[in-house]
N, C-alpha and C positions, 0 to 999 in steps of 0.2 A: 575763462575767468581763473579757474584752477591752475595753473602753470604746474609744468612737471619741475619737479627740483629733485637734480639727485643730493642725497644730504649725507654723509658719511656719517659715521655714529657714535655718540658719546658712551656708554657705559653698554649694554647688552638693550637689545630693544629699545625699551622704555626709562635708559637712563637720562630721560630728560627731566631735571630735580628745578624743577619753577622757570624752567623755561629759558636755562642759562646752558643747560651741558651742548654741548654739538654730537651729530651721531658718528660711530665709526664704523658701522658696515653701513651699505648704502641701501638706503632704503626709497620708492619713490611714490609720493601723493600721485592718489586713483584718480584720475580725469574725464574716465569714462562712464559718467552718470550724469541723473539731471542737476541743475545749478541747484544751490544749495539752501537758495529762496529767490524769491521776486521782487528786485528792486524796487525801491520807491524814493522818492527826494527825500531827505536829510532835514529834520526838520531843526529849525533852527533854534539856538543856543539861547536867545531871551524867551522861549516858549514856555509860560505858565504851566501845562500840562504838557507830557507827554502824546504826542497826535499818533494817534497806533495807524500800522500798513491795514488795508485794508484785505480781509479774506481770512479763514481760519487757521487755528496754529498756534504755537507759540512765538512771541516777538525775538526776532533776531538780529544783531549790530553785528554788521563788516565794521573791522576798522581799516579806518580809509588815508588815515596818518597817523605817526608814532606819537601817543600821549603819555599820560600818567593815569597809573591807576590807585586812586583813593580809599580812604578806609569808611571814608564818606563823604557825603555829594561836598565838593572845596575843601575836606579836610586833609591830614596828612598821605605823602606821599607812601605808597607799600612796594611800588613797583613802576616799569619801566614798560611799557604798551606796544611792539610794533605794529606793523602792519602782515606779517607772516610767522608763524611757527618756528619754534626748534626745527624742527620738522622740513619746513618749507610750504605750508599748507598756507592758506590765505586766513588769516585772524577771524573768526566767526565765534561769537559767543551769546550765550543763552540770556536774554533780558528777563530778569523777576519782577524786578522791579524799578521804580522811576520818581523821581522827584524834578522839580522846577529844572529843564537843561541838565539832568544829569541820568543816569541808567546804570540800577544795580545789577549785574550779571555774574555767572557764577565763571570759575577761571582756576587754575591749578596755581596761579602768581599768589592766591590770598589762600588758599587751603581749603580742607572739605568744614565744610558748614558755613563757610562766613561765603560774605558778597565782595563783588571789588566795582569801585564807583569810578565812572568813564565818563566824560562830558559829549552829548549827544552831538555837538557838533563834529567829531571826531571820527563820527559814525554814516552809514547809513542802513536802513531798516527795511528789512521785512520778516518772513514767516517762512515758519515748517510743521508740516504736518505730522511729519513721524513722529513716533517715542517709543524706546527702550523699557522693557518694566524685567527688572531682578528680582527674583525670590530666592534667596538664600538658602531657604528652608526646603522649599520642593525642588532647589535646583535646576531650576527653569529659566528660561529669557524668554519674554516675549515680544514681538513686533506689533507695532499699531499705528494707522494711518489714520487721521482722523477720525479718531478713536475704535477704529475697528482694527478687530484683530487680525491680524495678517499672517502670523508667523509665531510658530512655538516650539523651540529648542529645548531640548534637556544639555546642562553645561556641567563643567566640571569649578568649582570656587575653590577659594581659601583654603590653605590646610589649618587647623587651631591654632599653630604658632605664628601664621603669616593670616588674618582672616580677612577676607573683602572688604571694603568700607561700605558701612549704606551712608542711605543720604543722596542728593539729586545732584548731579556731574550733568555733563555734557560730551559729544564726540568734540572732540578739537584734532583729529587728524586720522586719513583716510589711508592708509599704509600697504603697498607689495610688498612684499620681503621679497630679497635677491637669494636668498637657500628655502624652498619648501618642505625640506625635509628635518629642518632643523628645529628647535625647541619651539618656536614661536609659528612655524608653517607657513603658509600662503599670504595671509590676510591679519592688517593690525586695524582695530578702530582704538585710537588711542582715546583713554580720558581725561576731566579734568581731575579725576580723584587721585589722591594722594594716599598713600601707605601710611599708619601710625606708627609702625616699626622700623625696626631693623632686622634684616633677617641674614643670618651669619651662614658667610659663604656663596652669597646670592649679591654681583654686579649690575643688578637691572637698573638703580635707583630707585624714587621711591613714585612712579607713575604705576597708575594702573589702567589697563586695555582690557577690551574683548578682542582676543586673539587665537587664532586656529591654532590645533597642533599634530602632527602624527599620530600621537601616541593615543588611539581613540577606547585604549580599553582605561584609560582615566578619566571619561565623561562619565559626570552623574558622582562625583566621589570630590571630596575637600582635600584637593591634593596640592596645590598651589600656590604662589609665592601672593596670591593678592588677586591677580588677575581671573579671569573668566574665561574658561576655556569652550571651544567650541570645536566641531570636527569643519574641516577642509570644505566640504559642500559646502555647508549653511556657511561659514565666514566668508566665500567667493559670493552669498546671495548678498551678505549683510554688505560686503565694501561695493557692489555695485549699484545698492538701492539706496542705505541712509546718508543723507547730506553732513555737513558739518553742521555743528551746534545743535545735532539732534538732542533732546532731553534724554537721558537714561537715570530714572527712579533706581535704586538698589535698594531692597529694602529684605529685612531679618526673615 
């Protein structure tokens, strides 16, 4: 399902700013893990409710062809919908919510807090177990599979000029780096969150990831442009186990 795509790269890492920049060093989506939910039929476009996949999780839409993504369920257009990533990743986004034929999901095209509305035919549906949980404040990541804990990292956030966002994102792309030695290391799980800033003298754009780094005597410390840093081990466990459009909570 995953196909490798090498994708060269637009700005440093994560200068993918709403899902228009292209990459310029090559980066290539992880293929080796489980698929990133459980198919199920597509439920159709005159459907009164929402018909959810069945099994636990939260609700997850592939898009399955290029739409529009709305500011709400038929209203104006915000954005242009593929069927794959900046990236090259396969479109997988987080469902919160739903109304008659259409599905609010969260997406880096509409920003952090708001939803961007996609018509369910557009889609097809299922579930993931995992989720992400950010504390800011203890500087922790945690792993959880339906709803058990799995996994607890001490990370390195934000420095106060550049700080983390909270707010609930999503993975949208599963990432090797071609240099492990370089700023970003081994393993990117890109997000949907966005940057409020600018941060002078920093080419990332304005994405933010949980990304390994060398430099492991900055875990535990607010040293960074946004992003979540983690050491080389645990990001080699994080890109082999969480799917796309896992939930990641950041919270203060």
């Amino acid at each position: 399902m995953i196909a490798v795509v090498a994708a060269a790269v637009a700005a440093l890492v994560l200068g993918l700013s709403g899902g228009s920049s292209r990459p310029q060093r090559p980066f290539t989506p992880v293929v080796a893990a489980p698929p990133p939910l459980a198919p199920v039929a597509p439920v159709a476009p005159q459907a009164v409710n929402l018909t959810l996949p069945p099994g636990q999780g939260v609700v997850v839409a592939e898009v399955l062809r290029p739409t529009a993504m709305r500011a709400s369920p038929g209203g104006r257009v915000l954005a242009r919908l593929g069927t794959h990533t900046g990236f090259g990743s396969p479109e997988y986004l987080w469902v919160v919510r739903s109304a008659p034929a259409w599905l609010g999901v969260v997406s880096p095209l509409v920003g952090n807090g708001r939803l961007g509305w996609i018509p369910q035919s557009a889609t097809e549906l299922g579930r993931v177990k995992w989720q992400l949980k950010v504390s800011l404040s203890a500087r922790s990541l945690t792993v959880l599979m339906g709803g058990r804990v799995v996994r607890r990292y001490t990370v390195s956030i934000g420095a106060p000029q550049s700080p983390t966002p909270t707010g609930r994102f999503a993975v949208t792309d599963r990432l090797r780096t071609a240099d492990p030695g370089g700023p970003y290391g081994c393993c990117i799980l890109a997000l949907s969150a966005v940057t409020p800033h600018v941060v002078q003298g920093w080419d990332g754009g304005d994405r933010i990831a949980i990304h390994t780094t060398p430099d492991t005597s900055t875990i535990g410390e607010a040293v960074s442009h946004g992003c979540v840093r983690v050491p080389a081990a645990d990001g080699r466990w994080l890109l082999m186990h969480l799917p796309l459009a896992t939930p990641t909570v950041i919270s203060s």
